[in-house]
C-alpha positions as CSV (number, residue, x, y, z in Angstrom):
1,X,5.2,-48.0,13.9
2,X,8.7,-46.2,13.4
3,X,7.2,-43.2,15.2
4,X,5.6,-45.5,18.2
5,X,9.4,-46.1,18.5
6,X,11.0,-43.2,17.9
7,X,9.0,-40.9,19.6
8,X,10.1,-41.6,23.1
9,X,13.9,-41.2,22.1
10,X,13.2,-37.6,21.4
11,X,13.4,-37.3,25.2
12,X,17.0,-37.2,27.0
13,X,15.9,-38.6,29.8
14,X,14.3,-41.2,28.1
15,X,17.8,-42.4,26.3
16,X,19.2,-41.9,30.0
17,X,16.1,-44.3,31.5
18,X,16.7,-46.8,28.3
19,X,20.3,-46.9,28.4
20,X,20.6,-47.4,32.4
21,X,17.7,-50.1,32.1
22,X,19.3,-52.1,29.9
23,X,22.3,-51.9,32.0
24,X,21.0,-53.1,35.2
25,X,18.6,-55.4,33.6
26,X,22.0,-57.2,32.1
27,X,23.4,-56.8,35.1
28,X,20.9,-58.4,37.6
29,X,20.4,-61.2,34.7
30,X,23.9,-62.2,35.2
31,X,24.2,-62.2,38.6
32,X,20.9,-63.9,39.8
33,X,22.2,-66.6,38.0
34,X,24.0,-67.2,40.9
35,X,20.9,-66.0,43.1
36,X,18.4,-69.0,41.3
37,X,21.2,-71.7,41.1
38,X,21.8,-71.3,45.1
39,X,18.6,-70.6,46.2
40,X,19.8,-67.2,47.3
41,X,16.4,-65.4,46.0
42,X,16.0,-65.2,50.1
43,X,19.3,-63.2,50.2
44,X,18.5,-60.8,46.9
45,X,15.5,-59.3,48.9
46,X,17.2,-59.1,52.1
47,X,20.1,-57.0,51.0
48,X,17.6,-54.4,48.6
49,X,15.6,-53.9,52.2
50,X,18.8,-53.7,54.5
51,X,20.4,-50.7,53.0
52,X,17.7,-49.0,54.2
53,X,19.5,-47.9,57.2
54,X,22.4,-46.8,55.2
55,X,20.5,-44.4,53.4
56,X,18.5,-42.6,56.1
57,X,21.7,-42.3,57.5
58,X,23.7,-40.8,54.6
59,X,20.7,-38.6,54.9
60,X,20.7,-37.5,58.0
61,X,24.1,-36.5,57.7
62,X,23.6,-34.6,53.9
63,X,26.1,-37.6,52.5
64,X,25.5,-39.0,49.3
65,X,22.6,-41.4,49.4
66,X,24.3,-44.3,47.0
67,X,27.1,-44.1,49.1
68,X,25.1,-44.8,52.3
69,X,23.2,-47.5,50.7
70,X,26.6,-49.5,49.6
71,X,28.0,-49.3,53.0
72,X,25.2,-50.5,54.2
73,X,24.8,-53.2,51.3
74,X,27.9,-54.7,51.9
75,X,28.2,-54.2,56.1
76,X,25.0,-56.7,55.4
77,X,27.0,-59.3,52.9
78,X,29.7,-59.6,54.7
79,X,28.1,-60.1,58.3
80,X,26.1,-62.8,56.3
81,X,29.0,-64.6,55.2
82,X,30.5,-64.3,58.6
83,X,27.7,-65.6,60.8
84,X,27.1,-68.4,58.1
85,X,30.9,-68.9,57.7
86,X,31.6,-71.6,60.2
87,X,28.0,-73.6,59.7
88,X,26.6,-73.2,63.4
89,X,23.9,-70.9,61.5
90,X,22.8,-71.5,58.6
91,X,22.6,-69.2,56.1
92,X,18.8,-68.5,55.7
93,X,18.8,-67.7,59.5
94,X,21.9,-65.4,58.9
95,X,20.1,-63.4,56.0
96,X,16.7,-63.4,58.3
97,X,18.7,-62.1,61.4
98,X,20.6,-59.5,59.7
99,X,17.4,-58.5,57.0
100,X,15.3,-57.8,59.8
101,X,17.4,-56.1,62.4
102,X,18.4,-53.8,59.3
103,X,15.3,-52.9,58.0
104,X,14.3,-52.0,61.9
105,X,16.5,-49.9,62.3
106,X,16.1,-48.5,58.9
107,X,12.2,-47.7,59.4
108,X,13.2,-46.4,63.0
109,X,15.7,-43.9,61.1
110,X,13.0,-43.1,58.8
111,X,10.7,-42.3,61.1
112,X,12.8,-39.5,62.3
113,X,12.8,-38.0,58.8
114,X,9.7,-35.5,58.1
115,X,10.7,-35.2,55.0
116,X,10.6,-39.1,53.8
117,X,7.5,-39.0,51.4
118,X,9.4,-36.5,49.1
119,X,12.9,-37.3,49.5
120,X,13.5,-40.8,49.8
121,X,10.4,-42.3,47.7
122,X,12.4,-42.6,44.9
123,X,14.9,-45.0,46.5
124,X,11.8,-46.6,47.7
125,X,10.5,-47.2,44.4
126,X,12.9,-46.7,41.6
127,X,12.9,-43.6,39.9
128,X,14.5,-44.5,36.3
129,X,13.5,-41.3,34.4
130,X,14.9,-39.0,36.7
131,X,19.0,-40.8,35.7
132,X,21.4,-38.0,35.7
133,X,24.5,-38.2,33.1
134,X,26.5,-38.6,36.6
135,X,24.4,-41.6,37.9
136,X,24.4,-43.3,34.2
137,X,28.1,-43.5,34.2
138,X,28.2,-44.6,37.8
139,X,26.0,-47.7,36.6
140,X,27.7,-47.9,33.7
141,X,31.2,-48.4,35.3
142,X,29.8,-50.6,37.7
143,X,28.2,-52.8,35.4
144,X,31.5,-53.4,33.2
145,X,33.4,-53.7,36.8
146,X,31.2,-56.6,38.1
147,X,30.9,-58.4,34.9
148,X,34.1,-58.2,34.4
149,X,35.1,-59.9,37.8
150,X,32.1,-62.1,37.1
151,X,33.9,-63.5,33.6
152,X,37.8,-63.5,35.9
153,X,35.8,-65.4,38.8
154,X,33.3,-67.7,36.7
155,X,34.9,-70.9,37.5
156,X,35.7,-70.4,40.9
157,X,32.5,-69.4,41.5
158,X,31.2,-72.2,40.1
159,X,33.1,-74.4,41.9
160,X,32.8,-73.4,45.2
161,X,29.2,-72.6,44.5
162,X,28.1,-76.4,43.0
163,X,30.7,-78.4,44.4
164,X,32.4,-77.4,47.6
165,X,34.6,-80.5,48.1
166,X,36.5,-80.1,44.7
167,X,37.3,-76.4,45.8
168,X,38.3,-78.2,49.0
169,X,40.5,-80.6,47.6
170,X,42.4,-77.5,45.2
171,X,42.8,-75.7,48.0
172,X,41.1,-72.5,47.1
173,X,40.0,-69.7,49.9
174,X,35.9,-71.1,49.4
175,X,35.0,-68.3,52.1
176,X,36.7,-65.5,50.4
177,X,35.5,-66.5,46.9
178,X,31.9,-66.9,48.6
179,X,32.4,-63.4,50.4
180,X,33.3,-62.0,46.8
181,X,30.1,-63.1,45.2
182,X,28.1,-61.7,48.2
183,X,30.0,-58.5,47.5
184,X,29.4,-58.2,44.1
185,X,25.6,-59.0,44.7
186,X,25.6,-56.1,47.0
187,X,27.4,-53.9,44.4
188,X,24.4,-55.2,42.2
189,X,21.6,-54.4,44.3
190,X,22.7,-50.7,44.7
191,X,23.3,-50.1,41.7
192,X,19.9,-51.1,40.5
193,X,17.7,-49.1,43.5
194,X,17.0,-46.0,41.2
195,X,15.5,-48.3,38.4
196,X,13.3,-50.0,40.1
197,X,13.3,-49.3,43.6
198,X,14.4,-51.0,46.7
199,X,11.1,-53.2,46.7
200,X,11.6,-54.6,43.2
201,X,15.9,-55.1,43.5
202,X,14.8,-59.0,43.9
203,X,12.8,-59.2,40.9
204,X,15.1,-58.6,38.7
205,X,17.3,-60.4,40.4
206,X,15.5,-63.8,39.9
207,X,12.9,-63.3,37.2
208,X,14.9,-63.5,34.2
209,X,17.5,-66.0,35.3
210,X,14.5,-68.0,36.8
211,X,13.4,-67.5,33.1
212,X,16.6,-68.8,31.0
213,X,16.7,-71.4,33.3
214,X,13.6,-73.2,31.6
215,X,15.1,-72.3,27.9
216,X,18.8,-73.4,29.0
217,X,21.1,-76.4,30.7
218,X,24.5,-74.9,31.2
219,X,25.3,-71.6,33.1
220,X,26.7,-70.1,30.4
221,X,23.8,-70.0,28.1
222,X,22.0,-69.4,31.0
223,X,23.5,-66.3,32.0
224,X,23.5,-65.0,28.0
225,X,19.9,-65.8,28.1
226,X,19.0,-64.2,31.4
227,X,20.9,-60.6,29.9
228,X,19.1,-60.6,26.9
229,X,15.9,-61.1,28.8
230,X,16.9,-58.7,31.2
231,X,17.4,-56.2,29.4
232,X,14.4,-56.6,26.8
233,X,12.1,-56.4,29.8
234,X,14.1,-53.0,30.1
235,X,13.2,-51.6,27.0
236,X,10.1,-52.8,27.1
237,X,8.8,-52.2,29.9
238,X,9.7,-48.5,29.7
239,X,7.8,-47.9,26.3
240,X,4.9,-49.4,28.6
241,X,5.0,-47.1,31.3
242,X,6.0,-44.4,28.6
243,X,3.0,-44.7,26.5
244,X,0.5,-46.3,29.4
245,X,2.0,-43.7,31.7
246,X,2.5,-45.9,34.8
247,X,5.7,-45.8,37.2
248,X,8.6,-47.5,35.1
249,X,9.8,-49.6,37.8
250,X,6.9,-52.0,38.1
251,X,6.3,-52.0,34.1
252,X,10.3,-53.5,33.9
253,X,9.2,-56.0,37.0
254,X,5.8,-57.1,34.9
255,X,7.6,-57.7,31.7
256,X,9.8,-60.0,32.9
257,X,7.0,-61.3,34.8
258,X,5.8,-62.2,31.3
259,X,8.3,-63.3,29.7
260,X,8.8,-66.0,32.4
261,X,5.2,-67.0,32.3
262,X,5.6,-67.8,28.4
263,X,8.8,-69.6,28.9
264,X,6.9,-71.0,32.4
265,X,3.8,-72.6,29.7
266,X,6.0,-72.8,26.3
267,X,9.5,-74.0,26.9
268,X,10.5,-77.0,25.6
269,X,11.8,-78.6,27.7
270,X,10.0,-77.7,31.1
271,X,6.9,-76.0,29.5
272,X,3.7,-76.7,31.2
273,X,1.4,-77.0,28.4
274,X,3.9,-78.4,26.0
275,X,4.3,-81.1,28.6
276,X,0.7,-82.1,28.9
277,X,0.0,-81.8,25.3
278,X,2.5,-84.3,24.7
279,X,1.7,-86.5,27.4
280,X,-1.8,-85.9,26.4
């Protein structure tokens, strides 16, 4: 059993993949907190898919690919929060206007590129074991840098998130709060594309937090919860694809997929099965 364990460690890119896993499994977990308590899982997807046009782009040009795909990220957030800011659109029809027009022009970039098979699948679909020191620290940095803002921010973003009058009545700038936490969403969605890929971002995003929100009542425990599940299905799911040899992306996405089923059927308190068993 030690060995089963040990084994992959032997590998620096494996302490690389585990170590950045972790990170952006905590990372998403806290964040898509927010995502499932707003019903923003809409918004997670939308801004994995529209930095698609950032990246061909930073391509095109030989720019830094991460780069491209921020810019991108956050051109996205904030025209979300703008078109949404006065209420004539609502904010689903924001995300769906924006999502769609990016991800078109992304594909029509794409399309230009011969090279796309090789050069950008990894964006595509995550490519965890291939972490440089470089990108490790990048995610590292950011991860501390959003949580960090996350802990400063927590009760105006909980405010303005769950009770918009009261940050009314205080007086506090609701759209620039709101345009922070779109911002640090996109900052979270980058970050996390070479784990598991640009199709998977939204996952992570609402899997585990979806998950600690059966187990939990108060956003707190919720969002402690949601990291340690977040990044379990981290380290878990890359001894999967390690020793099952499958992409590590989608073995990250299918363990928290199973962690949320158990918690789906066994929690106490919203557990399917416990539910009928004791109403049975």
């Amino acid at each position: 059993m030690f060995d089963w364990l040990t084994t992959p460690l032997t590998y620096e890119f494996m302490q690389r993949a585990l170590v950045t896993g972790i990170l952006v499994g905590i990372l998403c977990s806290v964040i898509g907190c927010y995502v499932v308590l707003r019903s923003m899982a809409f918004l997670g997807d939308a801004l994995a898919h529209a930095i698609l046009p950032g990246i061909a782009i930073a391509y095109l040009l030989g720019g830094n690919l991460m780069l491209g795909a921020l810019v991108a990220a956050v051109v996205v957030a904030l025209g979300i929060g703008q078109i949404s800011k006065r209420g004539t659109i609502r904010e689903d029809s924001a995300i769906g206007i924006l999502f769609t027009a990016a991800l078109a022009l992304g594909v029509a970039l794409i399309s230009t590129i011969r090279t796309y098979a090789v050069d950008l699948s990894h964006i595509l679909f995550g490519n965890i074991l291939g972490i440089s020191n470089g990108d490790l620290l990048l995610t590292a940095g950011t991860t501390l840098a959003v949580l960090a803002a996350v802990a400063v921010l927590y009760k105006p973003f909980l405010v303005v998130s769950f009770d918009p009058v009261l940050a009314a009545t205080l007086r506090w700038p609701a759209e620039l709060i709101r345009h922070a936490l779109l911002l640090l969403l996109a900052l979270t969605v980058v970050v996390s594309i070479q784990t598991v890929g640009v199709g998977l971002v939204a996952a992570m995003l609402v899997t585990p937090p979806a998950t600690a929100y059966l187990l939990t009542k108060r956003l707190t425990a919720m969002m402690a919860v949601s990291a340690l599940i977040g990044a379990l299905s981290a380290v878990v799911g890359l001894y999967v694809s390690y020793y099952a040899n499958i992409v590590s992306g989608p073995a990250i996405v299918l363990t928290a997929t199973g962690f949320f089923l158990i918690a789906y059927l066994f929690s106490p308190r919203k557990g399917i099965l416990l539910k009928r068993l004791k109403s049975g």
